[in-house]
PALUM-939439 format. One line per 3 residues: number of its first residue (from 1); for each residue y negated, x negated, z of N, C-alpha, C. Coordinates in steps of 0.001 Angstrom, whole numbers, plus 500000, padded with zeros to 6 digits. Layout:
% PALUM-939439
NUM) Y/X/Z/Y/X/Z/Y/X/Z | ... .
% end
This chain:
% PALUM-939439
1) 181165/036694/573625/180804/036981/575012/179796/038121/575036 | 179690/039141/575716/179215/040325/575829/178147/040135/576780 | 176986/039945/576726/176106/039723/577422/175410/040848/578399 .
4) 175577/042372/577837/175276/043412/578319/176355/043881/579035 | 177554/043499/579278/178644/043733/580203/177751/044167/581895 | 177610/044809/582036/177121/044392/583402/177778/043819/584964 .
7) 179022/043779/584427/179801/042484/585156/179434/041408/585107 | 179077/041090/583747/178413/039810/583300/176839/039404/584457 | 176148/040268/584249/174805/040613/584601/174782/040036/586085 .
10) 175715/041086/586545/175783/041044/587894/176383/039770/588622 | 177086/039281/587593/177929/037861/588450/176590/036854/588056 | 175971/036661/587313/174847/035895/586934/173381/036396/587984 .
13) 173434/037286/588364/172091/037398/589422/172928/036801/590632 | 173816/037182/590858/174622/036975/592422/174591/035230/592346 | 175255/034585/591323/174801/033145/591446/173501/033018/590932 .
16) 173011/033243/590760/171014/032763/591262/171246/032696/592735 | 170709/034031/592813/170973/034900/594387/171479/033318/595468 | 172886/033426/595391/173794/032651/596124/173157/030997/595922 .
19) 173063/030817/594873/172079/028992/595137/170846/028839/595562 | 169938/029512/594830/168447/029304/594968/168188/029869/596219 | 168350/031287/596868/168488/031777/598221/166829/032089/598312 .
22) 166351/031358/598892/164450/031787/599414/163705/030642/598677 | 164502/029616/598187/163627/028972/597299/164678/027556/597647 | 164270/026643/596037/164475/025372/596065/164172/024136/596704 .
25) 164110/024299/598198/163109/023120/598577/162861/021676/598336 | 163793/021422/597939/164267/020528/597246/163198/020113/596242 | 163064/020796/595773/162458/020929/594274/160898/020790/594625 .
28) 160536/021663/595503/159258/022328/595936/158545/021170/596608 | 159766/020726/597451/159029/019425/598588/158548/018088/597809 | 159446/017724/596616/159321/016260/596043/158348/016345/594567 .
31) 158161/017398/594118/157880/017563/593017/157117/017861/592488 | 155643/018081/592414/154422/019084/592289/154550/020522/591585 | 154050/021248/591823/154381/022990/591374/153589/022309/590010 .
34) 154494/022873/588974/153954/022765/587259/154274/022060/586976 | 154994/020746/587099/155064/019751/586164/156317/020058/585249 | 155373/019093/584121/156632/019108/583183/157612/018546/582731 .
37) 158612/018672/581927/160086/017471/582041/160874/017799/580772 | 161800/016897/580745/162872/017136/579694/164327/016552/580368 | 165299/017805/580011/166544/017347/581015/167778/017606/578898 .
40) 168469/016845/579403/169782/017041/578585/171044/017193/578600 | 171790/018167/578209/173319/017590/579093/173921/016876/577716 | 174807/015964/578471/175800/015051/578129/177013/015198/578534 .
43) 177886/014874/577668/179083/015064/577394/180111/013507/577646 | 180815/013934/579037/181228/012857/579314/182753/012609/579792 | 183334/013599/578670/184986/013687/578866/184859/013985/577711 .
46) 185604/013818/576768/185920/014629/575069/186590/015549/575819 | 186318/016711/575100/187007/017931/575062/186439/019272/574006 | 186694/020785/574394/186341/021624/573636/185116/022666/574203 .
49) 184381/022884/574185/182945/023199/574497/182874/024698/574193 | 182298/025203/575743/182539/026570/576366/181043/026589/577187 | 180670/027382/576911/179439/028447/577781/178367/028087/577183 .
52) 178164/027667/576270/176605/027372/575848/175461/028375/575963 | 176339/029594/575398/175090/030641/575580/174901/031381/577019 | 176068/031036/577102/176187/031767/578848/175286/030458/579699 .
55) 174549/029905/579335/173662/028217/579480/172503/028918/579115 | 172122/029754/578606/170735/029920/577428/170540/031327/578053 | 171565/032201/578506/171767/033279/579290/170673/032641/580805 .
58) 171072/031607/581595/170964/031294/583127/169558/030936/582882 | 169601/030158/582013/168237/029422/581753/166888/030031/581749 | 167011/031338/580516/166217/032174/580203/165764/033106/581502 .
61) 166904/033339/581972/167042/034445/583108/166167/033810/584241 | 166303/032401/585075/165381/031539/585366/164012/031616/584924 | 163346/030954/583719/162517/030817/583419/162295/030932/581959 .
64) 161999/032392/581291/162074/032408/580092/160880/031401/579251 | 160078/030806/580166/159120/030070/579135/159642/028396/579178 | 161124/027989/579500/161845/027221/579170/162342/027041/578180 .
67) 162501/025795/577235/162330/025942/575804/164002/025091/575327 | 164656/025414/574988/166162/025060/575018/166323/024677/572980 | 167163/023239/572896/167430/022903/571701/168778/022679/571811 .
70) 169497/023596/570795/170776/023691/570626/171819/023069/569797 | 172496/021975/570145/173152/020908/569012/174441/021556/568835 | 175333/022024/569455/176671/022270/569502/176726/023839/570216 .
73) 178316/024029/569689/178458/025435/569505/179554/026140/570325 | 180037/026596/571144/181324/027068/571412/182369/026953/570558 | 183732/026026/571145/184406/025887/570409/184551/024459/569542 .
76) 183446/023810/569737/182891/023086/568653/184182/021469/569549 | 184392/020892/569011/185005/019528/570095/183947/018557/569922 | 183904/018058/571507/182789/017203/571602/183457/015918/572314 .
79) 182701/014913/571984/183043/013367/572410/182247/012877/573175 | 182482/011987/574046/181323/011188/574998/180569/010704/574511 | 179287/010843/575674/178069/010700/574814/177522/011669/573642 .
82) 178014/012602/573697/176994/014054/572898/176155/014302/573529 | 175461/015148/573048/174041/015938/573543/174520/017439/572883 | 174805/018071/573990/174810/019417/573672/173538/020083/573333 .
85) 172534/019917/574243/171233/020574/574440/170364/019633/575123 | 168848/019988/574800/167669/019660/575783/167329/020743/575543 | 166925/020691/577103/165908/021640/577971/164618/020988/578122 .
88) 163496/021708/577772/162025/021748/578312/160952/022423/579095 | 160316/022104/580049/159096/023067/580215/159100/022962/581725 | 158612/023364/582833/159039/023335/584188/159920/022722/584825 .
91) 159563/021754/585146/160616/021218/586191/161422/021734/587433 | 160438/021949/587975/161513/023307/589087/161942/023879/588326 | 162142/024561/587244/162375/025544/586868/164498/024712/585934 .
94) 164046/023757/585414/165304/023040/585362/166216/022675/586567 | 165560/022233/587261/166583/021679/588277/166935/023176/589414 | 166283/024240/589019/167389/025491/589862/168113/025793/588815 .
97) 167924/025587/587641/169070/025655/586383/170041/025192/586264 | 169994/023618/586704/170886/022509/586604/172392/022716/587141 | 172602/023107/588499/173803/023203/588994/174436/024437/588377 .
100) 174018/025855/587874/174423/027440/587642/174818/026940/586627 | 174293/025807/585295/174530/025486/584112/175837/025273/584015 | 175854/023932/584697/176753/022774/584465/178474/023533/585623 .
103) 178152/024738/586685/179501/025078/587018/180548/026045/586044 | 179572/026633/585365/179659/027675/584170/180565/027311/583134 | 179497/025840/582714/180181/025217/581450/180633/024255/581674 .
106) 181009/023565/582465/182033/023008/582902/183909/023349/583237 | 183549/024716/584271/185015/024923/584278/185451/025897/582880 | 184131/026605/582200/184636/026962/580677/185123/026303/579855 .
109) 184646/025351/579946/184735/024301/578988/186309/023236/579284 | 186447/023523/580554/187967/022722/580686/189415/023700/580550 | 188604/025179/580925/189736/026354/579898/189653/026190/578669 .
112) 188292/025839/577710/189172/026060/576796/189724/024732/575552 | 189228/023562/576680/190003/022240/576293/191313/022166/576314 | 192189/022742/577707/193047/023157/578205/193888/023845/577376 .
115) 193272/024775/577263/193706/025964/575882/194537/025548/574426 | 193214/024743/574215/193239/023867/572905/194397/023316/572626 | 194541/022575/573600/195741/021414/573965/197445/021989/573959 .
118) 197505/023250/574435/198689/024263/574263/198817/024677/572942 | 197504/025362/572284/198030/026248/571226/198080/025095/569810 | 197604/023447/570163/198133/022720/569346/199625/021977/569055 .
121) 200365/022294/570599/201645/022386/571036/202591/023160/570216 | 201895/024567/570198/203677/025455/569230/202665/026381/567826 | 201394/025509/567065/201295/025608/565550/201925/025802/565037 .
124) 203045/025232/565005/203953/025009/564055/204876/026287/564123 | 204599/027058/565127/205448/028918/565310/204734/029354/565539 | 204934/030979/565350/204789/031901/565238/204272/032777/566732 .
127) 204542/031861/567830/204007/032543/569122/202787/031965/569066 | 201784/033221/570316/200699/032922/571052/200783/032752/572298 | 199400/032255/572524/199518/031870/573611/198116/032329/574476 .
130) 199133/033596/575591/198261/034235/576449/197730/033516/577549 | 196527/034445/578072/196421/034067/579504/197281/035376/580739 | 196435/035334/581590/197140/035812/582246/196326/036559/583779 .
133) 196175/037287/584674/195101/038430/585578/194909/036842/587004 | 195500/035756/586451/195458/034341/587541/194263/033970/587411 | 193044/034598/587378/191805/034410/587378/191037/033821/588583 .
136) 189820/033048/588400/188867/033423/589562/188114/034457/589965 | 188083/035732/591021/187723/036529/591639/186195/036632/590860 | 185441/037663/589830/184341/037486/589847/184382/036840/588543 .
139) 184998/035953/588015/185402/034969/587009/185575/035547/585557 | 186421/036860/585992/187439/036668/584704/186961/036801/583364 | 185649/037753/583254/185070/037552/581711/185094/036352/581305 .
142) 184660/035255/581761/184233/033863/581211/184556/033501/581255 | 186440/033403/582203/187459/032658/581887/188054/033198/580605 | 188279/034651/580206/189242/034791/579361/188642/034554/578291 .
145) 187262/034662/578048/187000/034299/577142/186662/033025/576554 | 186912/031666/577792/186681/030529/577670/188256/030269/576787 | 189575/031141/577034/190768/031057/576685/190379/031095/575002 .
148) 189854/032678/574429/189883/032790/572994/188964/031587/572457 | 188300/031220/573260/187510/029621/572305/188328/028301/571768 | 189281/028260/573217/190317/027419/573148/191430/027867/571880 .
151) 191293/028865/571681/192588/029582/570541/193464/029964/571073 | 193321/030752/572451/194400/031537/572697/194306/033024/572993 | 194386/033661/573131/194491/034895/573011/194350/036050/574567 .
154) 193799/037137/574878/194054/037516/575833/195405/038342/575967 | 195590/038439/577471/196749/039482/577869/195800/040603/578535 | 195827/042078/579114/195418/042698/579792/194135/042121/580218 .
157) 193247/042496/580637/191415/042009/580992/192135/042888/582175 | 192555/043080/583070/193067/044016/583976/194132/045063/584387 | 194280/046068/585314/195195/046680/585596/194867/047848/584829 .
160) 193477/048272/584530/193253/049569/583667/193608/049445/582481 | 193861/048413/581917/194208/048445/579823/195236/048244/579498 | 196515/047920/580369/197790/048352/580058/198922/048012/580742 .
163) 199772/048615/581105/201055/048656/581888/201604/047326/581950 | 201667/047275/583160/202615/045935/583448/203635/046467/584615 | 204627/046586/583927/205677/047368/584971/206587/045631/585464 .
166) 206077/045219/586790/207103/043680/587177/208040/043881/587983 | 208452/043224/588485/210039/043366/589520/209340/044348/590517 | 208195/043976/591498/208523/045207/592348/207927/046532/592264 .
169) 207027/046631/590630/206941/048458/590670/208885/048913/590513 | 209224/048016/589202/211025/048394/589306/211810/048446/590290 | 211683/047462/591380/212222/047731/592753/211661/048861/593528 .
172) 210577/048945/593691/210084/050100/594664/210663/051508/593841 | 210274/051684/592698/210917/052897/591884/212118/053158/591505 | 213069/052414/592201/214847/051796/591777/215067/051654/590610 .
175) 214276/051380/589628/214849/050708/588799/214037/050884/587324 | 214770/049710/586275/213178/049693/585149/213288/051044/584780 | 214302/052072/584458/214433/052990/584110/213497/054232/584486 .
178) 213468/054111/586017/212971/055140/586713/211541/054919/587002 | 211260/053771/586571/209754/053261/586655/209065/053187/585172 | 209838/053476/583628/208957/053348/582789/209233/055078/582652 .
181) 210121/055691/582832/210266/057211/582505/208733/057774/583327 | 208750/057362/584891/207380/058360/585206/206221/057541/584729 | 206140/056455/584354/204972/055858/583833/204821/056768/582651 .
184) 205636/056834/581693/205597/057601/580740/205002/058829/581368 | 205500/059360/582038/204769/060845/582470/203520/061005/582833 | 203411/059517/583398/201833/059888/584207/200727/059234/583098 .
187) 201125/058556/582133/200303/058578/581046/200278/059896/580059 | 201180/060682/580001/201498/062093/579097/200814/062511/579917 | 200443/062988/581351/200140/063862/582019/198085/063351/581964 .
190) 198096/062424/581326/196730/061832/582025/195983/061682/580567 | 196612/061993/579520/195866/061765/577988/195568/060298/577900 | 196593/059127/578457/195735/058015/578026/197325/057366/577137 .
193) 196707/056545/576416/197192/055946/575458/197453/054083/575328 | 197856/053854/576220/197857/052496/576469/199498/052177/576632 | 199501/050493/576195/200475/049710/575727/201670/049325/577129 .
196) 202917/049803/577011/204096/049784/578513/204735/048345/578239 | 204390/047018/579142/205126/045916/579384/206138/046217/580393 | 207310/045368/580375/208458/045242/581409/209071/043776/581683 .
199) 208681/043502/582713/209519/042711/583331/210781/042473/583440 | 211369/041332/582746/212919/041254/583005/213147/039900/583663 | 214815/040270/584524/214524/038854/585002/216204/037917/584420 .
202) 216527/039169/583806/218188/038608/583205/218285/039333/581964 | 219531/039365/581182/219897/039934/579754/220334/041454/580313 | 220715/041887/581256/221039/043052/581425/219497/044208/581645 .
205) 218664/043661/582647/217212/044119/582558/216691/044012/581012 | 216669/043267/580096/216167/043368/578926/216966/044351/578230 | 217939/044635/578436/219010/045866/577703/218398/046844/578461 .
208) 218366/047017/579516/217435/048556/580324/216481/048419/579625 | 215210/047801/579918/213901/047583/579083/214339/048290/577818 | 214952/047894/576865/215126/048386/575330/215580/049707/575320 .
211) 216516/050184/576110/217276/051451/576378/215837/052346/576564 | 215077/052197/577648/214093/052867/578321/212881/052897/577182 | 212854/052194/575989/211540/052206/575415/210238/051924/575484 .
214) 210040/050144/575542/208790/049807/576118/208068/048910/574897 | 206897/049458/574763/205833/048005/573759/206057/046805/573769 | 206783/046256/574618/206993/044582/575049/207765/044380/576830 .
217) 208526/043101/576116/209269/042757/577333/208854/041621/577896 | 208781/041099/578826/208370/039902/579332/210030/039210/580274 | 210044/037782/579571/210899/037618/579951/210644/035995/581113 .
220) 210936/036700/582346/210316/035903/583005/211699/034794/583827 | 211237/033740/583921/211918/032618/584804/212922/032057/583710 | 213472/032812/582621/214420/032587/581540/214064/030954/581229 .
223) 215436/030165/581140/215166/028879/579968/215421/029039/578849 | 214788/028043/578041/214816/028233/576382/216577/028693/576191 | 217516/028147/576779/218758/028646/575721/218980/030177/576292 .
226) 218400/030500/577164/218244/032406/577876/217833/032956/576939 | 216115/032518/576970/214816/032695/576028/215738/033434/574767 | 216696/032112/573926/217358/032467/572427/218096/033534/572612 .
229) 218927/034047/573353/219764/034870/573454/219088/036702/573894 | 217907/036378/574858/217108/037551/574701/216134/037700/573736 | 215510/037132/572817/214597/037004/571590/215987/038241/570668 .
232) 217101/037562/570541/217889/037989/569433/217915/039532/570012 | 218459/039638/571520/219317/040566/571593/218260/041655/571508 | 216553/041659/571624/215736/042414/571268/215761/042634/569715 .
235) 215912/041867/569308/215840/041619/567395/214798/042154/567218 | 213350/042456/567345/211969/042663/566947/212160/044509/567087 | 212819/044943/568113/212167/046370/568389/211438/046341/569000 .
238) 211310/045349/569699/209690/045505/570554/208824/043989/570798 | 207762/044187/571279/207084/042353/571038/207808/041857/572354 | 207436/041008/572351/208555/039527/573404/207765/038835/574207 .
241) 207870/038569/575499/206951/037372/575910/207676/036481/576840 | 207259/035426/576765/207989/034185/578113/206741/033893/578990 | 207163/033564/579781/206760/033408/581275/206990/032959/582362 .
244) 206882/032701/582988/207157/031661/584500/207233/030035/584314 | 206729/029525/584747/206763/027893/584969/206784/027634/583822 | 206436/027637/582523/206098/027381/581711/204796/025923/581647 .
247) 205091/024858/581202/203823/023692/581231/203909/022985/579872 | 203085/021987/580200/202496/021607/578658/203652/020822/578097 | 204858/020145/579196/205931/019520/578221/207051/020387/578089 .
250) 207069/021498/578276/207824/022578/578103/207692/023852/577139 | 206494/023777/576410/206079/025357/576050/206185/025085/574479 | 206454/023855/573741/207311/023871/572092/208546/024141/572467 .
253) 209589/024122/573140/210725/024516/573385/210919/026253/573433 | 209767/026478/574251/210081/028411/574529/209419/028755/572965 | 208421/028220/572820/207692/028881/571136/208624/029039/570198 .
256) 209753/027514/570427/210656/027613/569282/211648/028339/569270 | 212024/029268/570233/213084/030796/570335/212217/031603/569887 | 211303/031958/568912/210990/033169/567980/210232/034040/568918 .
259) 209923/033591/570265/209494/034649/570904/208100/034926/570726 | 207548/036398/570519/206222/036471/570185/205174/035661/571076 | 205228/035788/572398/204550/035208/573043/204778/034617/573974 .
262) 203461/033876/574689/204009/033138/575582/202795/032697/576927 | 202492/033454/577773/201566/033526/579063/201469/032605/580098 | 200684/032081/579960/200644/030594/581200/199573/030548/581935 .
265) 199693/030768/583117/198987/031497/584796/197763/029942/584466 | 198375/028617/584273/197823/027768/584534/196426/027635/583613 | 196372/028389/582212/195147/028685/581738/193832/028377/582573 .
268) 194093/029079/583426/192965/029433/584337/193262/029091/585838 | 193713/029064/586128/194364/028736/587965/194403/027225/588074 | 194872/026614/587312/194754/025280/587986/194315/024049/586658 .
271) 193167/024493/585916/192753/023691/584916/191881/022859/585503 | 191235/021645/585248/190711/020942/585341/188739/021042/584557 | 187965/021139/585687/186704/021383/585035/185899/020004/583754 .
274) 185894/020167/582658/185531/018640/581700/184067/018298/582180 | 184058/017627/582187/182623/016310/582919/181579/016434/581855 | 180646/017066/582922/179318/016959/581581/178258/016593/582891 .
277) 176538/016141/582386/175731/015621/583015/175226/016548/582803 | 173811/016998/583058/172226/017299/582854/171205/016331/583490 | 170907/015103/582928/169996/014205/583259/168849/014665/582536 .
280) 167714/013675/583606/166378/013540/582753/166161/012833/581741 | 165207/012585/580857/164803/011826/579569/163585/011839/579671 .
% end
């Protein structure tokens, strides 16, 4: 995780900003200014453990004379009843911590449980398993990278790092042909050097795709016995991906057609956040 990103930076002042607002009253009204405390989070779903430092990031940023003990690691799998961390020192100063902590590493932490749970699905082959631009708005550093904790891999971080030519740049441009030829141009014309995906949605589009010359095909809505028949009919001139409706009792079936990869929106769009506390002690 890139801490000097200033995407990063900026999505981390904006939630201060956005919770704390003019102050905690909360905090201020029940609590005496200075006192001191000890808070811990707990771990109360097994799963795979995401944001810790992006935790030590909020914390610090809060109140750097807050004193943080670190048991577990990104990545690390944790069981109910762990102790990831205690926090010390200021009490106000924890409890405006408490909620920025626990939304962070929580829905990180259920990408990359989530994650986990897929790429232990098709081990046994040779595909990965992407995410996909189905992000939360504001999100996406710390989702995609909640993905590589889980063991899966990114696709594009965006529209600037590489071509995704889908049904309707090919429709609006009549066709994959006429849409990877000026792509081609307007990358020749522009000195940049980045990787041309194509959208297919049948075996005849994957024969254009190959004809036309692209880094990778994406083969979208296809079922596994499609999947086998476009894997071959590419035969490794270019990388491969599956896609569309793809879920967790479905995705050893597409892995097992040889296809390089394999992108699932649900990574991130509709995962489930894993249950953790920050109580007192």
């Amino acid at each position: 995780m890139d801490f000097t990103n200033p995407l990063f930076i900026q999505l981390i002042e904006l939630a201060i900003a956005e919770d704390i607002g003019d102050g905690d009253h909360s905090s201020i009204g029940a609590i005496p200014l200075g006192e001191q405390g000890k808070a811990r989070l707990i771990v109360k779903e097994s799963g795979v453990l995401c944001g810790v430092m992006v935790a030590k990031y909020i914390v610090n940023k809060i109140d750097p004379s807050l004193e943080m003990k670190i048991c577990y690691k990104d990545g690390d799998e944790v069981g109910v009843g762990d102790i990831i961390f205690t926090i010390s020192g200021r009490i106000h100063s924890i409890l405006q911590a408490e909620r920025l902590v626990l939304n962070f590493m929580q829905r990180m932490s259920g990408i990359s449980t989530y994650t986990k749970r897929l790429v232990d699905k098709i081990s046994h082959t040779s595909a990965q398993l992407l995410d996909t631009r189905k992000t939360t708005p504001g999100l996406r550093l710390m989702e995609k990278y909640a993905v590589t904790v889980g063991g899966g891999v990114n696709h594009r971080m965006g529209l600037y790092d590489m071509v995704m030519l889908k049904d309707n740049h090919n429709d609006y441009a009549g066709s994959i042909t006429s849409s990877v030829e000026r792509t081609k141009a307007y990358l020749k014309s522009t000195n940049r050097e980045i990787k041309i995906e194509v959208e297919s949605r049948n075996l005849d589009e994957v024969k254009e795709a190959l004809s036309a010359g692209v880094d990778r095909i994406m083969f979208d809505n296809f079922s596994p016995e499609e999947m086998v028949k476009a894997v071959q009919l590419v035969n490794k001139q270019c990388e491969t991906e599956a896609s569309g409706g793809i879920t967790e009792s479905t995705i050893q079936y597409y892995a097992e057609t040889g296809v390089d990869f394999i992108s699932v929106g649900a990574l991130t769009h509709s995962v489930s956040s894993l249950d953790l506390s920050l109580k007192q002690f």
